[in-house]
N, C-alpha and C positions, 0 to 999 in steps of 0.2 A: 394283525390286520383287523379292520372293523368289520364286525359281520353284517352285511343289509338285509333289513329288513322284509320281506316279501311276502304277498297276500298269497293263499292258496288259489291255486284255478279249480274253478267247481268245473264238471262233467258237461260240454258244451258248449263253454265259454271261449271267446277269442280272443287272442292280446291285439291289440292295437296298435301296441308302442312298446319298439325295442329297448332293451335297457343300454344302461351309459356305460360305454366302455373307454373313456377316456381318449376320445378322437382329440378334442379342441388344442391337449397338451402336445399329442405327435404331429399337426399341423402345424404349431410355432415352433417345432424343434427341427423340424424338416423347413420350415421356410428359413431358419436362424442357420442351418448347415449349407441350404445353397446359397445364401449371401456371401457367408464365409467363403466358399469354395471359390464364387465369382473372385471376391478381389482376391484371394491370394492368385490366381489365376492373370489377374489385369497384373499384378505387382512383379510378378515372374515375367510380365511380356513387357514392363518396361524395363525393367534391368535388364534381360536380355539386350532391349533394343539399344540401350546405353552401351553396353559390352561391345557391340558392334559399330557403335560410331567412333567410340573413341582408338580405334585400331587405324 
């Protein structure tokens, strides 16, 4: 792992800005998982729906 870099805090100081914890990557891996889920979801309700016409 790379180690970051960081300033010391002097005695009174206040941080302003949280650091990066790597949000922006688990928003696209969660919007790319319920895409996913959607169609296989639509894909399942039309073969379902097929299975049933054809009877």
């Amino acid at each position: 792992m790379d180690k970051e870099k960081t300033a010391p805090i002097k005695e009174g100081q206040t941080v302003t800005e949280l650091p990066q914890t790597g949000d922006a990557a688990t928003e696209k891996t969660t919007f790319v998982g319920a895409m996913l889920a959607t169609l296989a979801g639509l894909l399942g309700f039309v073969t379902t729906k097929r299975k049933k016409e054809d009877k």
